[in-house]
C-alpha positions in Angstrom: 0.0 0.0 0.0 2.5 2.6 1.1 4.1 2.1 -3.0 0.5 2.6 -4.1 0.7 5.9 -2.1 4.1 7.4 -3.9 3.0 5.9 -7.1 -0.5 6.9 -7.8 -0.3 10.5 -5.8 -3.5 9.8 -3.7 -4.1 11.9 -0.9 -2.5 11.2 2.7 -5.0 12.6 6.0 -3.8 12.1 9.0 -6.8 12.2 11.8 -5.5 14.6 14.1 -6.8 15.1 17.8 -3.7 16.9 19.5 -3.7 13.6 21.2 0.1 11.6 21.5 -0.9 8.9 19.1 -2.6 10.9 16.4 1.2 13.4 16.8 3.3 10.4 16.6 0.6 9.0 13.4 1.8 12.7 11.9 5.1 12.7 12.0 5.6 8.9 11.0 3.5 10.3 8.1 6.0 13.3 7.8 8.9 10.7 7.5 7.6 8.4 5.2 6.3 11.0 2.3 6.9 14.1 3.5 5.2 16.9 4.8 4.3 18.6 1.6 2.3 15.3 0.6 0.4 14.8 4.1 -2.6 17.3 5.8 -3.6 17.1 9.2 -7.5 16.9 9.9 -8.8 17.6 13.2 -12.1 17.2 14.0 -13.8 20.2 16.2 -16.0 19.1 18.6 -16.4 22.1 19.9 -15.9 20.9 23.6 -11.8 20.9 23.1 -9.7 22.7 26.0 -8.1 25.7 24.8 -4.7 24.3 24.7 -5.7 21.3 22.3 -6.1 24.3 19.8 -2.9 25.7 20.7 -1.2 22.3 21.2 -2.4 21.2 17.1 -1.8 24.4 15.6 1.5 24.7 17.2 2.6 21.1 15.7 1.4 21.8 12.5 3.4 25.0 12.2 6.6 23.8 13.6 6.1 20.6 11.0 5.1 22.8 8.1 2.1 21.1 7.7 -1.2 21.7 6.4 -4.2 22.0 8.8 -7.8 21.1 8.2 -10.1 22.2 10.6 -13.9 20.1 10.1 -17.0 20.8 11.9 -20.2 19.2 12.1 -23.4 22.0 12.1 -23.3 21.0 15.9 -21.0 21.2 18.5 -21.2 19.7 22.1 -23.3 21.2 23.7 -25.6 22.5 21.0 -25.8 18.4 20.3 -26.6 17.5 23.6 -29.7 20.1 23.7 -30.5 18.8 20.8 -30.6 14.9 21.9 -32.2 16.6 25.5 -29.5 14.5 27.5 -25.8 13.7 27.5 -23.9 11.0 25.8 -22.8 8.1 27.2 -20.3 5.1 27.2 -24.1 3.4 25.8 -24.6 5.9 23.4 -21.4 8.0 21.9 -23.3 10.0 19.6 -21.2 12.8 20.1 -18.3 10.8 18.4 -20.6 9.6 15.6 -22.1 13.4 15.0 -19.2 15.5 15.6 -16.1 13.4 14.1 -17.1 10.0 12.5 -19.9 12.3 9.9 -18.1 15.0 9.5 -15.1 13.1 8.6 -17.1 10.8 6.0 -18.2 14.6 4.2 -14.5 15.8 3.6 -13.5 12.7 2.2 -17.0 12.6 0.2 -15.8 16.0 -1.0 -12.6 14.5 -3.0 -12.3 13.8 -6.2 -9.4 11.3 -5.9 -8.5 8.4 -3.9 -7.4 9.0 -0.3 -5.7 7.1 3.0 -6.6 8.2 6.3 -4.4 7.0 8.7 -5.1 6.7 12.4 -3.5 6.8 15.6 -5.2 3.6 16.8 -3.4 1.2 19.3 -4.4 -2.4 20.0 -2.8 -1.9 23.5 -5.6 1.0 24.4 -8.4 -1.4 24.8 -10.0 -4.8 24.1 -12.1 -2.9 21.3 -9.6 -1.7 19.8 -7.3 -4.2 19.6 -10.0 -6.4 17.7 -9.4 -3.7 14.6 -7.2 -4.7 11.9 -4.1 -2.3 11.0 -5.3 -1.6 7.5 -8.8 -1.7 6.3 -11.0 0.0 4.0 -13.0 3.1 5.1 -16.2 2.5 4.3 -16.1 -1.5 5.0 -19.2 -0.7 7.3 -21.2 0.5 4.5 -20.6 -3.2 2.1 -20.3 -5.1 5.8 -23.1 -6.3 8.4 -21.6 -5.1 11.9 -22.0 -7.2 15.1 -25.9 -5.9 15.0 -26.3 -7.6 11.4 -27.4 -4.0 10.1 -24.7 -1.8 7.5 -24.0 2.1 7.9 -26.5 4.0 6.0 -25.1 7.8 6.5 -25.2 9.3 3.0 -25.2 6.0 2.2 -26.3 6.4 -1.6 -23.7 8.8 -1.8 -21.0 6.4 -0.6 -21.4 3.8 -2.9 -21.1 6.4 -5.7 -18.0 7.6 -4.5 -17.0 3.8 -4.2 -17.4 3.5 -7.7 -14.6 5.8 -9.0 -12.0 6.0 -6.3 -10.6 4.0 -2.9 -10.6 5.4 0.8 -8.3 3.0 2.6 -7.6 2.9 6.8 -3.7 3.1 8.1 -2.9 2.3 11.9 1.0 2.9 11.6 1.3 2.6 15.5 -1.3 -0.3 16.1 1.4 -2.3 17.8 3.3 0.2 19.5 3.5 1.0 23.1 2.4 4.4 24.5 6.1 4.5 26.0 7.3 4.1 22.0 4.9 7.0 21.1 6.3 9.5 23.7 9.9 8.3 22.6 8.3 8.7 18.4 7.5 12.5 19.6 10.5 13.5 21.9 13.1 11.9 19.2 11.3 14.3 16.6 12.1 17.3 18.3 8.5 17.7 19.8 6.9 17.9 23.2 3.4 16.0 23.4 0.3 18.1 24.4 0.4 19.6 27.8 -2.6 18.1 29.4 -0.5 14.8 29.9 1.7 16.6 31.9 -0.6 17.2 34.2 -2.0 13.9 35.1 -4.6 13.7 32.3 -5.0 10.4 30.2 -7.7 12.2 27.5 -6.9 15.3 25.5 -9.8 15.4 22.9 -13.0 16.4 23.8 -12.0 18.2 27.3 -13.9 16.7 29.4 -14.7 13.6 28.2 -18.2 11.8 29.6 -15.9 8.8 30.5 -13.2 10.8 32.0 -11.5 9.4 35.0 -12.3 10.3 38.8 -9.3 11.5 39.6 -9.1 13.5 36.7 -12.3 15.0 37.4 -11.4 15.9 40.7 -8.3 17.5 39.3 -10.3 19.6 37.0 -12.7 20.9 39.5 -9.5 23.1 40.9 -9.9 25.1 37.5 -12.4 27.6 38.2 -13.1 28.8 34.9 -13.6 24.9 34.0 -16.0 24.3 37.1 -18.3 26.8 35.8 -18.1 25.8 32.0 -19.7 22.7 33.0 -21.9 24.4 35.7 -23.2 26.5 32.6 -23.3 23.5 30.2 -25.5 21.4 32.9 -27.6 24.2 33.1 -28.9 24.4 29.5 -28.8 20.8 29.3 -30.7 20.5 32.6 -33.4 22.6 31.3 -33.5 20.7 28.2 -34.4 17.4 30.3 -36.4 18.6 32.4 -39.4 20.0 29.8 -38.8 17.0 27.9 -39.3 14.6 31.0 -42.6 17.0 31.9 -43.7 16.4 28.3 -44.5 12.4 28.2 -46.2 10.0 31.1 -43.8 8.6 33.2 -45.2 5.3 31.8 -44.0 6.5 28.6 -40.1 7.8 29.6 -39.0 6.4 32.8 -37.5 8.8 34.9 -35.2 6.2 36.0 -33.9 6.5 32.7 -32.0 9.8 33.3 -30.4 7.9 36.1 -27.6 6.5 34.1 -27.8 7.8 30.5 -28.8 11.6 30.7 -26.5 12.8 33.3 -22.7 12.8 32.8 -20.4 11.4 35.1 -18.7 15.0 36.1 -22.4 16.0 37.8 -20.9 13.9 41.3 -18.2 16.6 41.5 -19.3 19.6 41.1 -20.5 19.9 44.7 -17.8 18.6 46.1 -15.8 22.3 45.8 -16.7 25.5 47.1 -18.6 27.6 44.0 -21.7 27.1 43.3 -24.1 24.2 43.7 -25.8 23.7 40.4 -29.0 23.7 39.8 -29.1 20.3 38.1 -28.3 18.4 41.1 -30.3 20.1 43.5 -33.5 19.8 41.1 -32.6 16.1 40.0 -32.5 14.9 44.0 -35.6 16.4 44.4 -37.5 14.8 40.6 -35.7 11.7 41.7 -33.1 11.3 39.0 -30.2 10.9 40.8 -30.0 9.4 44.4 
């Protein structure tokens, strides 16, 4: 594949989160055809701390390489409105909205052949290291999944694009150790994004539902970042709420908000001396949480 890649001049995007992976993923990339032949993609949730943005553009600079920035018409919190609850490990449609669609647009948008490579490691989960280190893109969308059902986003569209050119999957680093990524970074001259520095394990979408405890508890000492996600469980509070008041409990289960509507961060935010939100005050009171 990689002599397909120098002789048929197809394009090279490398998914690009600001994470360590996705950095080592882009220079590996760098090395192997160069940076005038490679572009960055970054997805924008919309939810990203403000040095993921620094952190990417930074990298890009120093590497000389292009930067594409996508967005889907939503970002986190206007999705979660939308939906009236939060995502969950159950249901990630915030990564199926915001990077997985937006993602399948762009390379709907070429008119050639393309590989997106990925900064995927088999030793990050079980999940994950079920996934093959080459595949095609849109294998979903010809494939039954575990569910026996295919992909059907733009689906038409797809198979038209199918037709005329290839979109093919490269994990470069899918055996590699997360000490051989650091080493893949610091050997190139770089410094991996600052949030790992300071005890976090996730960089992309800041926080993450599925963050860990003691990162949590590490991010209710930023101020500014408490009362983002005081704000954000406001609106999204609100959002519940009416819907909850608008069907039979017969219907939708309050018990239902008890594990899929509220995120994981909610336990913290009264732990520290701001402000008690709203949403957990009103939820104890409805029931929703105990």
């Amino acid at each position: 594949m990689k002599n397909d890649l120098k002789q048929n001049n197809m394009k090279i995007l490398v998914s690009f989160s600001g994470g360590k992976d996705s950095q080592a993923c882009l220079i590996k990339a760098a090395q192997e055809y160069g940076t005038d032949k490679i572009e960055a993609v970054f997805c924008d949730t919309g939810w990203e701390h403000p040095d993921t943005y620094t952190h990417i553009h930074n990298v890009c600079k120093q590497m000389d390489v292009k930067l594409t920035t996508l967005k889907s018409k939503y970002d986190f919190v206007s999705l979660a409105l939308y939906k009236k609850r939060f995502p969950s490990s159950k249901a990630r449609f915030c990564t199926s909205e915001l990077k997985i669609k937006p993602m399948i647009d762009y390379v709907l948008s070429l008119n050639n052949s393309c590989i997106i490579i990925q900064g995927i490691r088999a030793g990050e989960s079980h999940a994950r290291a079920a996934m093959e280190p080459e595949c095609m893109y849109f294998r979903s969308y010809f494939q039954v999944n575990k569910s026996g059902r295919k992909e059907n986003y733009r689906g038409k569209e797809v198979r038209e694009w199918c037709k005329q050119y290839d979109a093919s999957v490269l994990r470069p680093i899918f055996t590699w150790t997360a000490q051989e990524v650091i080493d893949c970074i610091l050997n190139a001259g770089q410094t991996p994004h600052p949030l790992y520095s300071r005890g976090f394990s996730r960089v992309g979408c800041f926080p993450c539902i599925m963050c860990r405890h003691r990162e949590m508890l590490e991010i209710m000492k930023d101020v500014s970042m408490k009362q983002r996600l005081i704000r954000v469980e406001e609106l999204v509070k609100n959002a519940i709420l009416q819907n909850l008041l608008s069907f039979q409990q017969d219907i939708y289960p309050i018990g239902l908000a008890r594990t899929n509507h509220v995120p994981r961060w909610k336990m913290y935010l009264n732990i520290f001396p701001i402000k008690i939100p709203p949403l957990i005050c009103l939820n104890r009171k409805a029931g929703i949480v105990a």
